[in-house]
ZAVO-887230 format. One record per atom (N, C-alpha, C): residue in three letters; x, y, z. Coordinates in pm, whole numbers, plus 32768, in hexadecimal, padded with zeros to 4 digits. Layout:
N
alaXYZ ...
END
This chain:
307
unk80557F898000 unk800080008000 unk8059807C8000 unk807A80B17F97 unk8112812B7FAB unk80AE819B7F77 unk803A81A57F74 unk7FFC82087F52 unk7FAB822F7F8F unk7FC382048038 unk7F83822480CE unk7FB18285815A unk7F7E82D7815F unk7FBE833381A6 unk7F4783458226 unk7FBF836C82A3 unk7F5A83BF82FA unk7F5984658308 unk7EF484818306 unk7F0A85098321 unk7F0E855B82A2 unk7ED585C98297 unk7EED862F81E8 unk7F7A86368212 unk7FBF86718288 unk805186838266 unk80A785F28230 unk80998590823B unk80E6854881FE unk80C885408186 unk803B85608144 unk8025854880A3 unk805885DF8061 unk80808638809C unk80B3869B806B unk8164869C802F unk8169864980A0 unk8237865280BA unk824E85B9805E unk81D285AF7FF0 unk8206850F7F9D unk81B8856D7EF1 unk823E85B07EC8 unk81EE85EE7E3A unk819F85A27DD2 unk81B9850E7DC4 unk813B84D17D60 unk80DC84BA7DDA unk80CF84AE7E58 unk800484BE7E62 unk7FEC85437E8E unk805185B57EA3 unk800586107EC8 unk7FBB862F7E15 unk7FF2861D7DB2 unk7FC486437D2D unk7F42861F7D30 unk7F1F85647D5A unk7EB7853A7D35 unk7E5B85477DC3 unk7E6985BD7E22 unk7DF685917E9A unk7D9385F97E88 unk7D3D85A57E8C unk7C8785DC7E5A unk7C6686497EDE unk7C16869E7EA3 unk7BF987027EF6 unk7B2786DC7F30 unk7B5386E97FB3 unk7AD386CE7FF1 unk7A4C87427FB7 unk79D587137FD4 unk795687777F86 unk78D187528005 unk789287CC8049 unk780587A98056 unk77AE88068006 unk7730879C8046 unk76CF87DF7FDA unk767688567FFB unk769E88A67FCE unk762789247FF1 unk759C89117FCE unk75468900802D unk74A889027FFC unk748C895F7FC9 unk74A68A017FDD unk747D8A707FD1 unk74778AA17F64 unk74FC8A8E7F17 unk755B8A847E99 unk752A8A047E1C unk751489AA7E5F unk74FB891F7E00 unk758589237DD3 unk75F8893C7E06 unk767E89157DDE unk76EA88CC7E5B unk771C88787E18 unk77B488687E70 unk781B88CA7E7D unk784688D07F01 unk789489237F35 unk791888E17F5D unk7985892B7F04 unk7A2688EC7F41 unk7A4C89087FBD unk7A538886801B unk7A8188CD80A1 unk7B2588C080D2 unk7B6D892380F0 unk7C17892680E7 unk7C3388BB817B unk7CAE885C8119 unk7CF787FB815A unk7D5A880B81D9 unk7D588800825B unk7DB9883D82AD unk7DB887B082F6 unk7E5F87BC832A unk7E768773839A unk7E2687688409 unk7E0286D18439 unk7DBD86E184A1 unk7DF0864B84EE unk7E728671853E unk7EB885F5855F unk7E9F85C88609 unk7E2985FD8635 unk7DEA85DE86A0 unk7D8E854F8679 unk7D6B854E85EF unk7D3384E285A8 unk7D3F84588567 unk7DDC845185A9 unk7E2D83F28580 unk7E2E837B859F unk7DFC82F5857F unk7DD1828D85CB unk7D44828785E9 unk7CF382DF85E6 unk7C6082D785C2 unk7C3182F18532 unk7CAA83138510 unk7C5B83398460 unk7CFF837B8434 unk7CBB83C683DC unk7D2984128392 unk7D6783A88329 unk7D4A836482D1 unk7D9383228280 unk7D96832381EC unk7E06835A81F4 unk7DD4838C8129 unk7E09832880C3 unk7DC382EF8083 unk7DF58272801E unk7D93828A7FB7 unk7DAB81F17F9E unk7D5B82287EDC unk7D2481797ED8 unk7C9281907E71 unk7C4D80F67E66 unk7CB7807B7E76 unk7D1380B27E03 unk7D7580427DD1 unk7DBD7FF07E4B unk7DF280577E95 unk7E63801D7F46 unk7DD87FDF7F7F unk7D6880217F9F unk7D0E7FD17FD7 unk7CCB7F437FC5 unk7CA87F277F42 unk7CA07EB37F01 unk7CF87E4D7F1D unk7D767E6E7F27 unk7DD77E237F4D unk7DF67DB47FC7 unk7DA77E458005 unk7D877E4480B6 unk7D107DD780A8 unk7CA47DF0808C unk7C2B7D988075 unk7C587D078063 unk7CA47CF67FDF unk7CB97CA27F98 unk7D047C128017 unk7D957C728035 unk7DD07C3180CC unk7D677BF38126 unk7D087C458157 unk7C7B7C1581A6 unk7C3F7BB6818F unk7C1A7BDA80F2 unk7BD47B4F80CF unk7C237AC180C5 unk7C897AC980A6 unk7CFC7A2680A9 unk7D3A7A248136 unk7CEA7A80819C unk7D267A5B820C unk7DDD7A8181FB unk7DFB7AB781BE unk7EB77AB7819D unk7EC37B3781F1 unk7E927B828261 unk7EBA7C148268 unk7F447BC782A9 unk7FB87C16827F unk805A7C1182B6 unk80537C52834A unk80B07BDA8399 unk80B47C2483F4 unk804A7BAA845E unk7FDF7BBA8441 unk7F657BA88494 unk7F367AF78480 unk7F497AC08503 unk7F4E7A2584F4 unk7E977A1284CE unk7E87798C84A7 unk7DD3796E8489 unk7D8F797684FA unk7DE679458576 unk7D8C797485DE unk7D5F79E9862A unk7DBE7A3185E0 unk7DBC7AEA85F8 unk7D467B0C8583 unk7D537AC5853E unk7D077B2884AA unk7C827ACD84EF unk7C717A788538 unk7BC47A328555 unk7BA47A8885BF unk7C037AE88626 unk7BCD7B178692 unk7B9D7BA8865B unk7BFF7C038602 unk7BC77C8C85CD unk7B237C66859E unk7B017BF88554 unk7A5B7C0A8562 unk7A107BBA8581 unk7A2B7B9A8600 unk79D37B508650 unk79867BAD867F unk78F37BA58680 unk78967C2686D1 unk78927C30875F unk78BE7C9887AA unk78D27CA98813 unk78467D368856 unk78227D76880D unk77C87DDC8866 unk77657DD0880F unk76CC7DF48816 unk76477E12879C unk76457E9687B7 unk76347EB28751 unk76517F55871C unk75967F4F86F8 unk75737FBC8777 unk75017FC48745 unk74A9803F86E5 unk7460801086B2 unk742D805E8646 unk739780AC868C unk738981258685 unk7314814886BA unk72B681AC864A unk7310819985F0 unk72F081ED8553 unk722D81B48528 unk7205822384DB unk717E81DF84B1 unk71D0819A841D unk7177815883D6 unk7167812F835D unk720280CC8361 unk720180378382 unk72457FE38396 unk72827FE08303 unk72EA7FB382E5 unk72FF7F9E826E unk72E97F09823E unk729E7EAC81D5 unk72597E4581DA unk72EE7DE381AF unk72AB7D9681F5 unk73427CFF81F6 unk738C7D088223 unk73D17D6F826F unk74507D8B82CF unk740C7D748356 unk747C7CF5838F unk745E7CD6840C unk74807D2B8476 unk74857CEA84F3 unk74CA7D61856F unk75737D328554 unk75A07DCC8569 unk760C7DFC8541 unk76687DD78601 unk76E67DCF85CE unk77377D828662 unk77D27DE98616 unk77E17DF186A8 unk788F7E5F868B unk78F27DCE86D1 unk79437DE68657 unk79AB7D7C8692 unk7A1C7DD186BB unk7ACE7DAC8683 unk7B3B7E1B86A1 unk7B4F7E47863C unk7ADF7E9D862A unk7B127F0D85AD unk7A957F028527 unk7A657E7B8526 unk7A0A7E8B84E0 unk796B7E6784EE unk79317E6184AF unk78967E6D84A8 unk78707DEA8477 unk782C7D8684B3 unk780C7D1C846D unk77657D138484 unk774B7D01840E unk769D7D2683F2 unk76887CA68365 unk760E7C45838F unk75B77C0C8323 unk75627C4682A2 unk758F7C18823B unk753A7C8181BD unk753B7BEC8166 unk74877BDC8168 unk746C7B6C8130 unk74797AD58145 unk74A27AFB81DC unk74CA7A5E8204 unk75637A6A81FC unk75BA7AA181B5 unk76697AA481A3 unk76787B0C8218 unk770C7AE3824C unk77837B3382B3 unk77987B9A8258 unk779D7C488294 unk77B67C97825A unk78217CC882A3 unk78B07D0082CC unk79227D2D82D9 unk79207DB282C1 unk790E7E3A82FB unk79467E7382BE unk794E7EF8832B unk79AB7F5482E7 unk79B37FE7834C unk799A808782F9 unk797080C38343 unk793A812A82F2 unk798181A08332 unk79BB823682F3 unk7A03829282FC unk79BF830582EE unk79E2838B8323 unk79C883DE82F7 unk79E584848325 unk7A1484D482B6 unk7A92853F82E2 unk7A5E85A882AF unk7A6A861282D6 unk7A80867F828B unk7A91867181EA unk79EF865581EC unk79BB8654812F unk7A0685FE80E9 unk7A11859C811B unk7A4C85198106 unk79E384B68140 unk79DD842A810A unk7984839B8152 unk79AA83448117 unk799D82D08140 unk79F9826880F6 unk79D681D1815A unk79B48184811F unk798180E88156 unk79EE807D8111 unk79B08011816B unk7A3E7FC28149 unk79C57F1D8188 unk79B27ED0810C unk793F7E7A8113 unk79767DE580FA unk79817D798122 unk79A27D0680F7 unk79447CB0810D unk78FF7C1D80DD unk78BD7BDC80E5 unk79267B4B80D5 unk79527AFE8160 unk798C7A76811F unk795E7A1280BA unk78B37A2780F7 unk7893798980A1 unk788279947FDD unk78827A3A7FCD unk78A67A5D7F65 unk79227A377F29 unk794B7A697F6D unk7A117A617F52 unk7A207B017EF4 unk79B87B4D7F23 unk79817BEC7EF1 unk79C87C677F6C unk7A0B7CD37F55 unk79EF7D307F7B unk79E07DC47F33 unk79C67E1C7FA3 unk79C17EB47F38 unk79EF7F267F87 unk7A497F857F45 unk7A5A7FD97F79 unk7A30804F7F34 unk79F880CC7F78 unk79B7814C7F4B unk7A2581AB7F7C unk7A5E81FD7F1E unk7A63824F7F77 unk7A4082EB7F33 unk79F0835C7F83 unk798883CB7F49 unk79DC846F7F6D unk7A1684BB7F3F unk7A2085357F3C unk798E85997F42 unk792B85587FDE unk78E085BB7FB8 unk789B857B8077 unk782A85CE809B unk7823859E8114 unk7788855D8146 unk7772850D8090 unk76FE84ED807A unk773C84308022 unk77A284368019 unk77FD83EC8011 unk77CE833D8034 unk7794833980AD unk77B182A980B3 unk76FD829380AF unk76A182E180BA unk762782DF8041 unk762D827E7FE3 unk768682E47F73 unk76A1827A7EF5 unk76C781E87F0B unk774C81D07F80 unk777181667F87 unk771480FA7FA9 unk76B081078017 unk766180CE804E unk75F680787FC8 unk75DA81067F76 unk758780B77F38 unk75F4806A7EB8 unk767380B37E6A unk76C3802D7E2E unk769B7FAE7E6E unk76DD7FA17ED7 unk76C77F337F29 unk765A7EF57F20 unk76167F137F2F unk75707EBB7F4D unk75387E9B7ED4 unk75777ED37E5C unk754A7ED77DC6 unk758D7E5D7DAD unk760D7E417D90 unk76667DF47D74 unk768D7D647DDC unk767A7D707E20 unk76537D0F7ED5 unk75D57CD07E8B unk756B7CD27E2D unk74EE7CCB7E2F unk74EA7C637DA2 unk75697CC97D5A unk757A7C717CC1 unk75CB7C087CC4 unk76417BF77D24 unk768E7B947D58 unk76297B0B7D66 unk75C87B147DDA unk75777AAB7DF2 unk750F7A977DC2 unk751F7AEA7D37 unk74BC7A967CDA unk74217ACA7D1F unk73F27B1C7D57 unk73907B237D72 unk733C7B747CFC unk72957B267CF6 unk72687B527C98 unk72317BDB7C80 unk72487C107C07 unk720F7C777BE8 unk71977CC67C41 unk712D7C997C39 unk70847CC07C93 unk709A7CB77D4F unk71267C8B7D63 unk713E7C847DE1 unk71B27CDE7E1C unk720D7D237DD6 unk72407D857DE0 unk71F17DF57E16 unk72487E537E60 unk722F7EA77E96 unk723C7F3E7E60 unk71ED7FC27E2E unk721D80187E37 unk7290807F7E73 unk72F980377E8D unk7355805D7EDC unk735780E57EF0 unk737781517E6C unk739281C77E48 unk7339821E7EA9 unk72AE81FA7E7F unk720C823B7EA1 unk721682147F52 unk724481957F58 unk723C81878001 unk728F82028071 unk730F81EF801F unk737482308061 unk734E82C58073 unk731E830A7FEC unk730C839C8019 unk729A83B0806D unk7238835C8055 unk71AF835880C6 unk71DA83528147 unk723E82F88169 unk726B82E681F0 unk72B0834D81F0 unk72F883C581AD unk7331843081ED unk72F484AC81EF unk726A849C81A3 unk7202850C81AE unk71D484E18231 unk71BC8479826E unk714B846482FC unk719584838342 unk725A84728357 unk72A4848183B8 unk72B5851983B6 unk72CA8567836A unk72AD85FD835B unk7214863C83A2 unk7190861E839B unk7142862383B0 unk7119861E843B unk7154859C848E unk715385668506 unk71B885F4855F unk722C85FA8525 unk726A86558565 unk723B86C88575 unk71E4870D8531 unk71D087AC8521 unk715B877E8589 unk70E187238589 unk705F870A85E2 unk70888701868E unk710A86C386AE unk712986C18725 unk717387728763 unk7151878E8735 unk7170884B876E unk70E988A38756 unk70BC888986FF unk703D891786D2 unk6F9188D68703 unk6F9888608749 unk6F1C884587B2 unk6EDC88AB8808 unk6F4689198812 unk6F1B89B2889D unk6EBD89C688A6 unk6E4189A588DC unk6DE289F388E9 unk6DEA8A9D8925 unk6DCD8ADB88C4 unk6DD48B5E88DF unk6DB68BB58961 unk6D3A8B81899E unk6D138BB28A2F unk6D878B9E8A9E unk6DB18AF78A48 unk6E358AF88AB5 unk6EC98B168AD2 unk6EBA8B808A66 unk6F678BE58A75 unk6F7E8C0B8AC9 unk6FF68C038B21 unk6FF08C958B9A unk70618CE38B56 unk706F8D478B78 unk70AC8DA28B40 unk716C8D9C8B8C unk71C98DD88B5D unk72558DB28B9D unk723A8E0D8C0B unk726F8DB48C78 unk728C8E098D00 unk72C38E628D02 unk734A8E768CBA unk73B18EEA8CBC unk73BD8F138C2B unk73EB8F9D8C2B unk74288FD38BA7 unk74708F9B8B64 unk746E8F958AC5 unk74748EF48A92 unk75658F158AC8 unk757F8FC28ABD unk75E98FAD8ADB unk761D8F7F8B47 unk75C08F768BB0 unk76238F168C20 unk761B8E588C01 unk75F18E3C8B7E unk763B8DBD8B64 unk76AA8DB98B45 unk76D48E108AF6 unk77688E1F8AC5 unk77C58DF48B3D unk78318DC38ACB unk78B38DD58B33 unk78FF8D668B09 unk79848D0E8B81 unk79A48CA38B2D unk79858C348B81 unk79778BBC8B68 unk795A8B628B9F unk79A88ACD8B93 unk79F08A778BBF unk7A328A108BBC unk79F989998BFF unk7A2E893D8BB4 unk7A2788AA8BAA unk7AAC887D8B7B unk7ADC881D8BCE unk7B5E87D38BC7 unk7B85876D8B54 unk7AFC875B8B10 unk7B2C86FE8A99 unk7AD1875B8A3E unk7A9687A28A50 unk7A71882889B1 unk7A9D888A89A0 unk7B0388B08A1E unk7B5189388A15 unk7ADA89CE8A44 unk7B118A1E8A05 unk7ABE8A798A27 unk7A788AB889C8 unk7A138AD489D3 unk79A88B1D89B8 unk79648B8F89DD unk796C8C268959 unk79948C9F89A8 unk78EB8CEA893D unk78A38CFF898C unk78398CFA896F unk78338DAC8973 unk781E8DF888DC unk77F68E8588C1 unk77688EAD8886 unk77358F22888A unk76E28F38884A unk76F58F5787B7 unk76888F1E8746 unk76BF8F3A86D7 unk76508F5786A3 unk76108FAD865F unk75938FE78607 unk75398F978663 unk7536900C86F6 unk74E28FCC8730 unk74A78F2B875C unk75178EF18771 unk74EB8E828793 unk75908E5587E1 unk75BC8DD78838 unk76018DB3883F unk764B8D6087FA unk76D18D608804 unk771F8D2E8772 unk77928CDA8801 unk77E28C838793 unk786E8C6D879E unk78CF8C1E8750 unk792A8C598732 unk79988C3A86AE unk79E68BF3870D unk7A018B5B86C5 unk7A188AD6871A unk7A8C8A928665 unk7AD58B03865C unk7B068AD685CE unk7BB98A9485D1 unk7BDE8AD3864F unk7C508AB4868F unk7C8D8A1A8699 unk7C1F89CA86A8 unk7C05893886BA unk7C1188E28656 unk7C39884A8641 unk7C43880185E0 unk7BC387D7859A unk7B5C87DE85E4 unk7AF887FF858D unk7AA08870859C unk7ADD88DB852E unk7A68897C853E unk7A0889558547 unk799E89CE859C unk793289FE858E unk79368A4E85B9 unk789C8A9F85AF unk78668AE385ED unk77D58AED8648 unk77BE8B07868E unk773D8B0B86E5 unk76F08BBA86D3 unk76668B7F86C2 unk76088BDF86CF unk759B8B9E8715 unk75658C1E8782 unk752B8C1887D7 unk74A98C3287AE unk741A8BF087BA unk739E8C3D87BF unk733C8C22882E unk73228C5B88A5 unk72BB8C6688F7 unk722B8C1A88E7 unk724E8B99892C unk71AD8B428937 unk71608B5A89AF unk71A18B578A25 unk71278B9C8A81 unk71748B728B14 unk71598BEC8B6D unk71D68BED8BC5 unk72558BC48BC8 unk72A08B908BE4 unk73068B868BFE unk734C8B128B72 unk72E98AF88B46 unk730E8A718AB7 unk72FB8ADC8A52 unk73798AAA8A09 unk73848AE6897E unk737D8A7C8912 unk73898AA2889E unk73C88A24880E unk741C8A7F87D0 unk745A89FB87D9 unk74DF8A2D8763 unk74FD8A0286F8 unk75658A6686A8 unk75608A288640 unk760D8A06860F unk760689A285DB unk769989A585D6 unk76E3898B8556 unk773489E7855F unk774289C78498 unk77F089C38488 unk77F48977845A unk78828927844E unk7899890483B8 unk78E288EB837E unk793588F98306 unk7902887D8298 unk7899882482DE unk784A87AE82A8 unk77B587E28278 unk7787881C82F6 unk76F9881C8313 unk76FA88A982F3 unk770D89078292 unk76E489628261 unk766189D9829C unk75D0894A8290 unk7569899482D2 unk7578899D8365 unk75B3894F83B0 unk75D1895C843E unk755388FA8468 unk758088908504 unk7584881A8540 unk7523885485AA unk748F885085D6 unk745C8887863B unk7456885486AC unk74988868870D unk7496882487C0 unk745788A187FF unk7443884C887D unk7403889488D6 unk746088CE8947 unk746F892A897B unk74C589408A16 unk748089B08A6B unk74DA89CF8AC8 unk745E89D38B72 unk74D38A638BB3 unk74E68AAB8BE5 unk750F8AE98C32 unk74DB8AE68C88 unk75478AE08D42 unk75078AB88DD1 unk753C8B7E8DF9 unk74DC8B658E48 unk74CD8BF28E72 unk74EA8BCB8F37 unk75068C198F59 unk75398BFB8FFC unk74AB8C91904E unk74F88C6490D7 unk74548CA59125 unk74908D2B9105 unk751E8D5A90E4 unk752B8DF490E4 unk75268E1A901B unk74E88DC29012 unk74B08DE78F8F unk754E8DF28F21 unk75898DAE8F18 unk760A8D948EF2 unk76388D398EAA unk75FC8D338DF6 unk762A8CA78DCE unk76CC8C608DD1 unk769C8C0C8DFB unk77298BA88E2D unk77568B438DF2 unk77008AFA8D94 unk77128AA28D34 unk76C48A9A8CA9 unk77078A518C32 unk769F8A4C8BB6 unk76B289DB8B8F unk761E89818BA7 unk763A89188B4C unk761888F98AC2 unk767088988A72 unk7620888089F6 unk7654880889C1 unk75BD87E28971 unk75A88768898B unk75FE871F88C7 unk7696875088EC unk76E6871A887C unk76BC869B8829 unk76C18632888A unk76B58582887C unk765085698851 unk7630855687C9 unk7576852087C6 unk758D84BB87DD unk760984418817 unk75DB839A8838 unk75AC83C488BB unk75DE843A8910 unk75B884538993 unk750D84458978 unk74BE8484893F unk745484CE891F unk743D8536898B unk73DE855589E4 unk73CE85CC8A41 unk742F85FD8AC6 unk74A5859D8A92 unk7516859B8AF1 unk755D862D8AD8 unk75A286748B25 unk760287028AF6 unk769686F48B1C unk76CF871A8ACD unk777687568AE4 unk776187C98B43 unk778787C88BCD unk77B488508C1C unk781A88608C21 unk781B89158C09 unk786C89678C00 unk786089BB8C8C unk78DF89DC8CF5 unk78B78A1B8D3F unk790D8AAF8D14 unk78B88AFE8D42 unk78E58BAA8D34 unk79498BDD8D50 unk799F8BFC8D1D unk7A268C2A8D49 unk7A8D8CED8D20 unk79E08CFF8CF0 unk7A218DA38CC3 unk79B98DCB8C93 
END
């Protein structure tokens, strides 16, 4: 695999792949266009991701998998990486049809599609996505990889298209894959915006304090800090410093709970959570939470006040 790097700085300091490395894109709804988003080091990411290669080195990789040959790694090492060890549960609407319950082994994903062992791990970066799929009893795998952050979409349904023609399944029993997939990301869009705008109106209370005594900065030991200004009337904070930018905007739901919005270098339209400012008996906010983690769901990141 000599055409595998970690990190943009190592694909920079090697002149034939910095020539050939693809530039990441999301998609603007607003626009109906893709947007180029700029490549930077982000070596806090190293060992969870960050890996820049190309179909060809990956295939390779696959290929090793499937004959059991990975170098290095005895058969009884290569039977323990996917043995299923945790169920990864799914709480999503609209199941996807023939995929069994999904199990995390060391490192990969082993899930039933059609009755066959499915293998595989899924990626995803800064306008980059990329899957990595093997089937043994095939003696089949596939690798995707997408310059865009809509990316493993496509792959999902390759997959399920070609997974489908492999086993010979008939025509009238195939699945709309294409039509499924965007339906399932219209309801998951849908679901998200319905869990914030329920407010019944009678039941707003209005902010306790002037929206400027939220301001200020606030810390958390594993999010750093967070320095919260007013910006065209509303509360803001530029969080761009970090390996992964954003920004936060604040809008007033009713006392002390706000929604936010958070817009980061993927998500263009911005990610809506909920968070809470605690107010003390001398009327003194002291903390802000927000609720980062959607695996958390109504769980919050606190930040306590520090300026």
């Amino acid at each position: 695999m000599t055409n595998t790097f970690h990190d943009y700085s190592s694909v920079r300091a090697t002149t034939t792949a910095s020539s050939h490395l693809a530039h990441g894109y999301r998609w603007e709804k607003s626009s109906g266009n893709y947007v180029e988003i700029k490549s930077y080091s982000q070596p806090e990411g190293q060992g969870a991701g960050l890996v820049f290669s190309c179909v060809k080195d990956y295939a390779r990789w696959v290929h090793a998998l499937l004959q059991r040959k990975v170098p290095g790694l005895s058969d009884s090492t290569q039977n323990e990486v996917i043995t299923p060890r945790i169920i990864i549960a799914d709480e999503s609407e609209g199941k996807v049809p023939f995929y069994g319950q999904a199990y995390y082994a060391l490192g990969w994903v082993i899930q039933q599609f059609r009755g066959k062992t499915v293998i595989g791990h899924w990626g995803s970066m800064t306008g980059f996505q990329s899957s990595v799929r093997w089937v043994p009893e095939l003696g089949w795998g596939l690798v995707t990889m997408g310059n865009s952050n809509g990316g493993n979409d496509v792959a999902d349904v390759v997959f399920s298209v070609l997974a489908d023609e492999l086993l010979d399944i008939p025509v009238g029993d195939h699945v709309g894959w294409r039509a499924f997939q965007q339906k399932r990301n219209e309801d998951t869009d849908e679901e998200k915006d319905e869990r914030f705008f329920g407010l019944d109106p009678d039941d707003v209370l209005p902010m306790r304090l002037p929206l400027m005594e939220y301001g200020g900065k606030y810390h958390n030991d594993g999010y750093h800090d967070i320095v919260l200004q007013i910006k065209n009337d509303r509360l803001w904070a530029d969080c761009s410093d970090r390996c992964f930018p954003f920004t936060l905007w604040f809008e007033h739901l009713s006392g002390d709970d706000f929604l936010v919005d958070i817009w980061d270098i993927l998500e263009n339209e911005g990610r809506k959570v909920k968070s809470k400012f605690r107010i003390d008996t001398k009327k003194n906010v002291n903390a802000l939470g927000i609720a980062f983690e959607e695996e958390m769901e109504s769980e919050m990141i606190w930040f306590t006040r520090t300026g």
